[in-house]
N, C-alpha and C positions, 0 to 999 in steps of 0.2 A: 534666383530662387525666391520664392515666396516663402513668408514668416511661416507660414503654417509648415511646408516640407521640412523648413528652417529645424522646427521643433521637433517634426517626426524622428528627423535624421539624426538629432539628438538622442532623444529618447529612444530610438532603436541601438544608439551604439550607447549606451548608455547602459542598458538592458546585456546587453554584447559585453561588454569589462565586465559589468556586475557578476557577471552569468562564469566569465572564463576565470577570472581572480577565487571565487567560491570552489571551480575544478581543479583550479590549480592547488587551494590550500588542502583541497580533502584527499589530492593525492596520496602526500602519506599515509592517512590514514589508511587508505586502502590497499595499500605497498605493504603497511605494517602486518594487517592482517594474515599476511599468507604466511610468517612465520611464527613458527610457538614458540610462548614463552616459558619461562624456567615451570612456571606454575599450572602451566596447562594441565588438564586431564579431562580431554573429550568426552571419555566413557563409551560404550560401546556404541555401533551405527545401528541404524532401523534397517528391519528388511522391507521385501516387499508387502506383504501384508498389511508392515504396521504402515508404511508409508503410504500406501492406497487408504489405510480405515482412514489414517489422521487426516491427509489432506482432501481424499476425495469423500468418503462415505458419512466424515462427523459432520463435514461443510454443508452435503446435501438434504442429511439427515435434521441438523440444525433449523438453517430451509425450510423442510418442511414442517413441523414443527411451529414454527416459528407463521407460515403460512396458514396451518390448521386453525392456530388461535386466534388471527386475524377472521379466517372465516364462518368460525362460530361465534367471534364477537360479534360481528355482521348481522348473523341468523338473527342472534337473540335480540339484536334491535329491532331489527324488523318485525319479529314476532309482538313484541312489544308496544310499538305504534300500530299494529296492524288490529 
């Protein structure tokens, strides 16, 4: 094998430990999760509603918004130099 493969084959399993060692340690942590502790309190779950506004309507809403100001900052340069 050539130095160069030498090195890849390295650096790929190398990549490989690093990667499975990091899986292995966040296991518990995520084993931990599914059981409550003495202190928990959830509070109540969202319904449908809220859970459409939060994730779908604030995100798009945001968006555009966000899209609007980019496009009148735009205008008024142009108007500007023009």
């Amino acid at each position: 094998m050539s130095h160069k493969v030498k090195k890849n084959a390295l650096r790929a399993g190398t990549i490989t430990a690093g990667t499975a060692l990091m899986l292995m340690m966040s296991s518990p942590v995520f084993a931990a999760a599914a059981i409550p502790d003495d202190g928990d309190d959830p509070g109540p779950g969202l319904n449908v509603v809220e859970t459409l506004g939060l994730y779908v309507a604030a995100p798009i809403v945001l968006f555009l918004v966000i899209a609007g100001l980019v496009i009148a900052g735009d205008k008024s340069r142009k108007q500007a130099k023009g």
